[in-house]
C-alpha atoms as a printed R data frame, in Angstrom:
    type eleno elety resid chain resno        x      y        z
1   ATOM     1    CA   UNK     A     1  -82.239 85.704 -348.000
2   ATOM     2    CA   UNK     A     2  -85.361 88.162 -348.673
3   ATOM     3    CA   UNK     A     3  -86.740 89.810 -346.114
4   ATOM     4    CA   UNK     A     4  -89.869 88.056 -345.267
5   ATOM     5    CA   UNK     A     5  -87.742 84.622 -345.896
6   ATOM     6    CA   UNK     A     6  -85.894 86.076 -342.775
7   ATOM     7    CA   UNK     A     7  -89.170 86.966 -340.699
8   ATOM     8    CA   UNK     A     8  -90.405 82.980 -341.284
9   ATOM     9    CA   UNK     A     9  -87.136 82.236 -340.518
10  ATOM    10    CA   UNK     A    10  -87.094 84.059 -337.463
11  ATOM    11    CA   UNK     A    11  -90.396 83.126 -336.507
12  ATOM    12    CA   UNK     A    12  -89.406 79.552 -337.080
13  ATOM    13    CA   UNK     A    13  -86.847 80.074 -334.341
14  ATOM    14    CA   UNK     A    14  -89.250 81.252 -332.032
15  ATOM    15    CA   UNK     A    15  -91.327 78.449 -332.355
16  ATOM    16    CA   UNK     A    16  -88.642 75.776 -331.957
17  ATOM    17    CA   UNK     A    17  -88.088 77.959 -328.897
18  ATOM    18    CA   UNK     A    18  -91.643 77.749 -327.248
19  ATOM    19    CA   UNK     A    19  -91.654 74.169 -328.604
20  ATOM    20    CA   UNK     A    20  -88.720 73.512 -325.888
21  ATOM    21    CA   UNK     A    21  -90.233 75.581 -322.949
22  ATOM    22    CA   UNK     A    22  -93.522 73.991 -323.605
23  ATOM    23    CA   UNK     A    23  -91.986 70.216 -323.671
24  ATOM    24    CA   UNK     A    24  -88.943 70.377 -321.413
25  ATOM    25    CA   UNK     A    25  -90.740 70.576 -317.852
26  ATOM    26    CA   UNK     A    26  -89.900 74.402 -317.200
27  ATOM    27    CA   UNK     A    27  -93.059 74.652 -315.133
28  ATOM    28    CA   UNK     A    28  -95.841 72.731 -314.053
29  ATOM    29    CA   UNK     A    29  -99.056 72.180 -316.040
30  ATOM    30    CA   UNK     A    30 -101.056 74.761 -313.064
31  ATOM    31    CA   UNK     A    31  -98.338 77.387 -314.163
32  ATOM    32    CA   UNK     A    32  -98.473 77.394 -317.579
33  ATOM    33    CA   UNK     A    33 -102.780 77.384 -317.421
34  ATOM    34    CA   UNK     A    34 -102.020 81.108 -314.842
35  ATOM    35    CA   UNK     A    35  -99.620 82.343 -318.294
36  ATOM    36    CA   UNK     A    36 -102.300 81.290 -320.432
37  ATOM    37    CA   UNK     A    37 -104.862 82.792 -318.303
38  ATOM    38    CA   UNK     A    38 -103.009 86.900 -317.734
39  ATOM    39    CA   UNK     A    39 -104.803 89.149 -319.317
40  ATOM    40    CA   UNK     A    40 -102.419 89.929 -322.157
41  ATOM    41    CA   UNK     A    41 -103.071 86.378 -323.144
42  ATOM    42    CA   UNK     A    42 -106.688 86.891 -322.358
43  ATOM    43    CA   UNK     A    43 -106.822 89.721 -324.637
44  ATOM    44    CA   UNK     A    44 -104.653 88.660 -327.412
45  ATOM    45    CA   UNK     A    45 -106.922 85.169 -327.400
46  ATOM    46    CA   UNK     A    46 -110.458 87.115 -328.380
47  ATOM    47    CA   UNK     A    47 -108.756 87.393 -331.600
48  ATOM    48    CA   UNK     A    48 -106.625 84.198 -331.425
49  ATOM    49    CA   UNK     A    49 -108.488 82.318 -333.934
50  ATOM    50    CA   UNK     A    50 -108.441 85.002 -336.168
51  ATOM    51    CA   UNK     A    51 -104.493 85.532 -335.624
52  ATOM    52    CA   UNK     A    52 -104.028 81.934 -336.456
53  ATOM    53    CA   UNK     A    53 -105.823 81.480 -339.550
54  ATOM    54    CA   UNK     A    54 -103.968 84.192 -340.965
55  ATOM    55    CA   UNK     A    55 -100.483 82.899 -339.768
56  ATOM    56    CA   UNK     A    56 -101.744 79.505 -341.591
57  ATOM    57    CA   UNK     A    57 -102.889 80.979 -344.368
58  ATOM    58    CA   UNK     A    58  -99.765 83.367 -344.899
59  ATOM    59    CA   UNK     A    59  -97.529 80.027 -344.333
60  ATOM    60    CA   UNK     A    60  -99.193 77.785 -346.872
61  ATOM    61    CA   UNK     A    61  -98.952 80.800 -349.306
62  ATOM    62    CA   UNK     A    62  -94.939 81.062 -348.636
63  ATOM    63    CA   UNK     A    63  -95.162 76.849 -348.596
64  ATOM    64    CA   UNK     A    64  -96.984 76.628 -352.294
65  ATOM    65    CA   UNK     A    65  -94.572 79.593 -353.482
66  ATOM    66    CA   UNK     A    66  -91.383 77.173 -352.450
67  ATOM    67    CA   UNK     A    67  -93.061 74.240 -353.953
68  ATOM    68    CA   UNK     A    68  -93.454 76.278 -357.423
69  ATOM    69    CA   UNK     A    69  -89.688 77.511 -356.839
70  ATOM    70    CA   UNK     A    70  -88.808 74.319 -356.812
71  ATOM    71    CA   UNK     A    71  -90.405 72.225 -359.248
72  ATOM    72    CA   UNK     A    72  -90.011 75.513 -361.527
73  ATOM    73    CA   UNK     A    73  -85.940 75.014 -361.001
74  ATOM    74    CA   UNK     A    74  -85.883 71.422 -361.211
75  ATOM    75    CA   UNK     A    75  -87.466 70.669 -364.637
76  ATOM    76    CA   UNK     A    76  -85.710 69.468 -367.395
77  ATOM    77    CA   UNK     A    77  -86.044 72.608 -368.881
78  ATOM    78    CA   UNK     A    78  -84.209 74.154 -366.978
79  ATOM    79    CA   UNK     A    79  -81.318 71.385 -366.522
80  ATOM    80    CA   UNK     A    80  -80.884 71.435 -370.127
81  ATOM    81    CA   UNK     A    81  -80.999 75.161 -370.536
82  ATOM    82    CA   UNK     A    82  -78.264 75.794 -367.647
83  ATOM    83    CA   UNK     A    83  -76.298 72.621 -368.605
84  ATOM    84    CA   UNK     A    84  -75.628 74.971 -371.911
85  ATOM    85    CA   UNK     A    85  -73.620 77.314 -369.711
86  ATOM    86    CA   UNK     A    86  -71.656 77.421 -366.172
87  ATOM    87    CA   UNK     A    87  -73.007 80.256 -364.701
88  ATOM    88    CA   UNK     A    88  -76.600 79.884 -365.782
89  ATOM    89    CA   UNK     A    89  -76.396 76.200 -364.215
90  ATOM    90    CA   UNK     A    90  -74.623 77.549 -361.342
91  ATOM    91    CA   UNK     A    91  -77.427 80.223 -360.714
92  ATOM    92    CA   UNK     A    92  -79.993 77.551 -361.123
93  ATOM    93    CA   UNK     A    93  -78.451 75.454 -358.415
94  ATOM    94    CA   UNK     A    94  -78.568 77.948 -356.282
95  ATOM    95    CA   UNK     A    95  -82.378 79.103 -356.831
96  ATOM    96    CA   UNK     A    96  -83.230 75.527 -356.218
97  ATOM    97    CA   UNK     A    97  -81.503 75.698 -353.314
98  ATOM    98    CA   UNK     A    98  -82.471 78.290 -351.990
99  ATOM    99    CA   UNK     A    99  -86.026 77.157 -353.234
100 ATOM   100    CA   UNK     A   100  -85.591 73.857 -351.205
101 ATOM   101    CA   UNK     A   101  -84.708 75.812 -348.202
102 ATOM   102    CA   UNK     A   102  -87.281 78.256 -348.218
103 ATOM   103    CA   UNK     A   103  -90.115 75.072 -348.681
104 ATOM   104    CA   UNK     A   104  -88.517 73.556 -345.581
105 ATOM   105    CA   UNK     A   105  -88.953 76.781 -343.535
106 ATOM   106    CA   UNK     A   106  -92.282 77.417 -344.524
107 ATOM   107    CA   UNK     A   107  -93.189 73.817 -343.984
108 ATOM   108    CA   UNK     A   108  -91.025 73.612 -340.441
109 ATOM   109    CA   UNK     A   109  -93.177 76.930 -339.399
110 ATOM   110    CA   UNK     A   110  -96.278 75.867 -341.008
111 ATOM   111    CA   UNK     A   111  -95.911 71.947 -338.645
112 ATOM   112    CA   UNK     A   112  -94.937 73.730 -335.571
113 ATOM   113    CA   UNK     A   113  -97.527 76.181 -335.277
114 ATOM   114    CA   UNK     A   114 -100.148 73.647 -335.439
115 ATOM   115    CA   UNK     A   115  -97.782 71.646 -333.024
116 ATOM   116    CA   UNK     A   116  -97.576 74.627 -330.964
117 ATOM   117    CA   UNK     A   117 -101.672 74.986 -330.799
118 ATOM   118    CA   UNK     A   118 -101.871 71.415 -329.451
119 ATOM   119    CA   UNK     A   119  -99.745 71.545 -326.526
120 ATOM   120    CA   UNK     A   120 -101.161 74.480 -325.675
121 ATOM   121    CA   UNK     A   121 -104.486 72.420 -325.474
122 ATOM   122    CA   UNK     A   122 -102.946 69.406 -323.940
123 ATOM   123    CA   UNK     A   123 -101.479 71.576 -321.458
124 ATOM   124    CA   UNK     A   124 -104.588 73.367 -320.558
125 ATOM   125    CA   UNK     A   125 -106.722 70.261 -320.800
126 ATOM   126    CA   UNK     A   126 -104.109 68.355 -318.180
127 ATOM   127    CA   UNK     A   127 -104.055 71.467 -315.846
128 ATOM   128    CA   UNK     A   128 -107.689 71.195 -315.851
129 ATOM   129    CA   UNK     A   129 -107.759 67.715 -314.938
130 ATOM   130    CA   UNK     A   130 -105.452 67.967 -312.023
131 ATOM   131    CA   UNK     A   131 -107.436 70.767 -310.818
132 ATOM   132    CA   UNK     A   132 -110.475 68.164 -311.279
133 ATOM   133    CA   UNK     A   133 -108.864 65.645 -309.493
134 ATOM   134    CA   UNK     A   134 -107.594 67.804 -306.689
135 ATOM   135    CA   UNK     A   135 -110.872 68.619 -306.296
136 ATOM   136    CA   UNK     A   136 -112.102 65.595 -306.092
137 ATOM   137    CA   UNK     A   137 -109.452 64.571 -303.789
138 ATOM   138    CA   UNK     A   138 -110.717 67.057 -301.001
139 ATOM   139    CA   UNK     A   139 -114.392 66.378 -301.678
140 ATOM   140    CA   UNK     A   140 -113.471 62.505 -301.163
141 ATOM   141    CA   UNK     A   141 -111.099 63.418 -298.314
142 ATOM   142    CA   UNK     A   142 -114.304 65.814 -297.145
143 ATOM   143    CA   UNK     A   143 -116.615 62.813 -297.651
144 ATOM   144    CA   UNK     A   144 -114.585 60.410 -295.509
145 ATOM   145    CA   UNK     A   145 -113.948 62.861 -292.493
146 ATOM   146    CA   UNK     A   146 -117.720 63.066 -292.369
147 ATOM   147    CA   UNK     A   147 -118.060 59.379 -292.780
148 ATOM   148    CA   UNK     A   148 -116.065 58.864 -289.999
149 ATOM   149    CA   UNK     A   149 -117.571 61.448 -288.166
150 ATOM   150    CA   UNK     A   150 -121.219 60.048 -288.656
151 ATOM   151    CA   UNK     A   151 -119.471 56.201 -288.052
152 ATOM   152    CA   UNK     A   152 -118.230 57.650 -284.102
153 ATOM   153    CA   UNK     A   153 -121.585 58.688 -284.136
154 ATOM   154    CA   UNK     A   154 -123.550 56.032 -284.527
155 ATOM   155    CA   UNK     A   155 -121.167 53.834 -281.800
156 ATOM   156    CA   UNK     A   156 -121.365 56.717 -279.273
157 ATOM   157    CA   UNK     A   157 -125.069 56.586 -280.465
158 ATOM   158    CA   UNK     A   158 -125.215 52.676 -279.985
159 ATOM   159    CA   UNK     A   159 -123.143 52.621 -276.567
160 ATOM   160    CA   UNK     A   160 -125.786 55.421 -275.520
161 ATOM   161    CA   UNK     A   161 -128.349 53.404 -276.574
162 ATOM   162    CA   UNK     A   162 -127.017 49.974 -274.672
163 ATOM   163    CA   UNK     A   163 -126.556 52.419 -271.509
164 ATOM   164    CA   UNK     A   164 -130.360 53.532 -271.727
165 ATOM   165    CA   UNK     A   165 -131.240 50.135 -272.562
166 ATOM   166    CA   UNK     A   166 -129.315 48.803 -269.703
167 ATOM   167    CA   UNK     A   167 -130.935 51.916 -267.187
168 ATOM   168    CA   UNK     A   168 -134.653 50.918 -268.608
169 ATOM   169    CA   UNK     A   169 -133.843 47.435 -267.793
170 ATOM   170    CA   UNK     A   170 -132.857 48.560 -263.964
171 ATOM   171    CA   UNK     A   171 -135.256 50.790 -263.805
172 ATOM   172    CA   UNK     A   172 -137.937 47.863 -264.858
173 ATOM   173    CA   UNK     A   173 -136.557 45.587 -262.403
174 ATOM   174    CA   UNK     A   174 -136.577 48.744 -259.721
175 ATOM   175    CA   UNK     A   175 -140.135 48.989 -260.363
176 ATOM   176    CA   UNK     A   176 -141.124 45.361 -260.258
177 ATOM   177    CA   UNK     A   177 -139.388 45.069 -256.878
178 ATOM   178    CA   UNK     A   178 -141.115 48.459 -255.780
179 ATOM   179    CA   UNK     A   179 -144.727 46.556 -257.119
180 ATOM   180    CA   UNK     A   180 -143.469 42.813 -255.110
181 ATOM   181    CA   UNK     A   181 -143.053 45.335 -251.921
182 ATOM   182    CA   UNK     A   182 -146.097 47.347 -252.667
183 ATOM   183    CA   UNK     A   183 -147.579 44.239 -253.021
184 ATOM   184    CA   UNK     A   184 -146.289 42.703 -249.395
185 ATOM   185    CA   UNK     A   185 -147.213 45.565 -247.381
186 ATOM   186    CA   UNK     A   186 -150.660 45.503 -248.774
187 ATOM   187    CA   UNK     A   187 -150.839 42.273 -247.856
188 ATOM   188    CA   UNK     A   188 -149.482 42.858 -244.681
189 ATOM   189    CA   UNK     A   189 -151.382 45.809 -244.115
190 ATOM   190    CA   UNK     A   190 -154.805 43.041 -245.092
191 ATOM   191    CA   UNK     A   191 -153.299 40.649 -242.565
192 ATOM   192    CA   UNK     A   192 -152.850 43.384 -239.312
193 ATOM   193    CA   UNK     A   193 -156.535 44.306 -240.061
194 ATOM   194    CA   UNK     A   194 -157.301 41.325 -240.068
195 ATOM   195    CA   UNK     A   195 -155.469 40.526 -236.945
196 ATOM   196    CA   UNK     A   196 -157.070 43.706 -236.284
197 ATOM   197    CA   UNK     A   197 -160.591 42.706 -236.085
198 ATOM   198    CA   UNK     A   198 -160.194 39.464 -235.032
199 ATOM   199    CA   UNK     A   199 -158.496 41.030 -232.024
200 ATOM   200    CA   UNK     A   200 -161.486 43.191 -231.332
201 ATOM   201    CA   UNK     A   201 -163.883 40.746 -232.046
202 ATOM   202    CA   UNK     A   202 -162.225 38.646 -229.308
203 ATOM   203    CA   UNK     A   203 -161.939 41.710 -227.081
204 ATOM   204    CA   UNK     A   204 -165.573 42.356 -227.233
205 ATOM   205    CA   UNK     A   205 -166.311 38.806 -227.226
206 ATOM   206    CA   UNK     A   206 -164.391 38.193 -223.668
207 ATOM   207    CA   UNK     A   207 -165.999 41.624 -222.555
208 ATOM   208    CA   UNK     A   208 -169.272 39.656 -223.603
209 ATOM   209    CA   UNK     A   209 -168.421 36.514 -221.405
210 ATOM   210    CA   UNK     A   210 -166.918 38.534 -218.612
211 ATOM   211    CA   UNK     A   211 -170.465 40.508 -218.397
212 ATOM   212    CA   UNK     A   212 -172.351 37.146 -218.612
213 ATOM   213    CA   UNK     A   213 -169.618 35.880 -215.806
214 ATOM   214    CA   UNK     A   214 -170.267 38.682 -213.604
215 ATOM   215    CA   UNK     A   215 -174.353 38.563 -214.247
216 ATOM   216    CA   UNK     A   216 -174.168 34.700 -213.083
217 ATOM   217    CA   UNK     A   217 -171.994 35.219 -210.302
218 ATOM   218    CA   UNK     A   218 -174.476 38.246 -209.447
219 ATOM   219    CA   UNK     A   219 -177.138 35.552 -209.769
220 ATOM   220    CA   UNK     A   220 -174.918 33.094 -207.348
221 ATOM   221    CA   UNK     A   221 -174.473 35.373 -204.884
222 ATOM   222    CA   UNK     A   222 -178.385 36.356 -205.006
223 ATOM   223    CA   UNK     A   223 -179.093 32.934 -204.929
224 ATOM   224    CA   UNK     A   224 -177.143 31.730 -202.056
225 ATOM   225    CA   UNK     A   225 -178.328 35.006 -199.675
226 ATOM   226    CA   UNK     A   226 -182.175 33.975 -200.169
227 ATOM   227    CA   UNK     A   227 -181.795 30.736 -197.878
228 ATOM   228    CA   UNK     A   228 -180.030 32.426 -195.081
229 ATOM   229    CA   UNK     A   229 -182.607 35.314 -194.419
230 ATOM   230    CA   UNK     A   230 -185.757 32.082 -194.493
231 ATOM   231    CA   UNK     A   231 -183.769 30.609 -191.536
């Protein structure tokens, strides 16, 4: 095998490799998206668009040269010529052989580098998605502790509200008892003036009388002397 048949080679190795870590679940979706994020990564991806176009482009070249090996060694041209003699059939056989291995290298490396690519944007897409929907786990988790929050707060709200309801309503009945008494004693109050100056009116009405009384019984007594002193 040729030298740069035995760096695809290699490289097709590697990539069945990082096929395997990437599929079998080596580490979680979070982990790979912190690899993918390091800055060697970081650095090496400025230019990873660049790198890859090249790697496709040197693959397909290596993939077209196998597919010219082998339709070059497998045309009846050549069957006939190498039929002719042992060793020229036996060398042909073994160009298109090694032809036919070479296009399935190439093609192998070509199919898992743009396998490769994907997972490494499924993985990043699904490790941004959990991260999404952690997120939105704690803002909905977030949401309902404050929903619950403002819920106790509107019954210790309402139960305040039923206390100062039930308080006004004393306090109103307080106060129309405090008006009914307010009300009593004024009249009350009305009635003992009244009793008052009825009182006083009699008072100065028997003083009256007893005046009168005394002024007739002065009279009497100045009546009955005048007879006595003529005799």
């Amino acid at each position: 095998m040729s030298l740069q048949w035995t760096l695809i080679a290699t490289f097709l190795y590697v990539e069945i490799a990082v096929v395997l870590l990437l599929v079998l679940p080596v580490a979680s979706p979070q982990r790979w998206q912190k690899i993918f994020k390091s800055r060697f990564l970081n650095a090496l991806s400025r230019q990873a668009q660049v790198y890859f176009v090249v790697l496709l482009a040197v693959l397909v070249l290596f993939f077209l040269d196998a597919i010219r090996e082998m339709k070059k060694y497998s045309s009846p041209e050549q069957s006939d010529h190498a039929h002719t003699h042992l060793d020229a059939e036996m060398q042909v056989n073994m160009r298109l052989f090694r032809a036919q291995r070479n296009f399935y290298i190439s093609g192998f490396a070509l199919f898992l580098s743009l396998v490769i690519r994907r997972l490494v944007t499924l993985i990043s897409q699904q490790a941004t998605l959990l991260a999404q929907s952690e997120a939105a786990m704690r803002q909905a988790k977030s949401a309902t502790t404050t929903a619950q929050s403002l819920l106790a707060q509107n019954q210790t709200s309402a139960a305040q509200n039923d206390t100062n309801e039930a308080h006004d309503k004393e306090v109103n009945e307080l106060k129309e008892k405090l008006e009914d008494a307010e009300r009593a004693l004024t009249r009350e109050k009305k009635d003992k003036e009244a009793l008052k100056a009825q009182a006083e009116a009699t008072n100065t009405e028997y003083d009256r009388l007893n005046e009168e009384l005394r002024k007739l019984q002065r009279q009497l007594e100045a009546g009955s002397g005048e007879p006595k002193k003529d005799a």
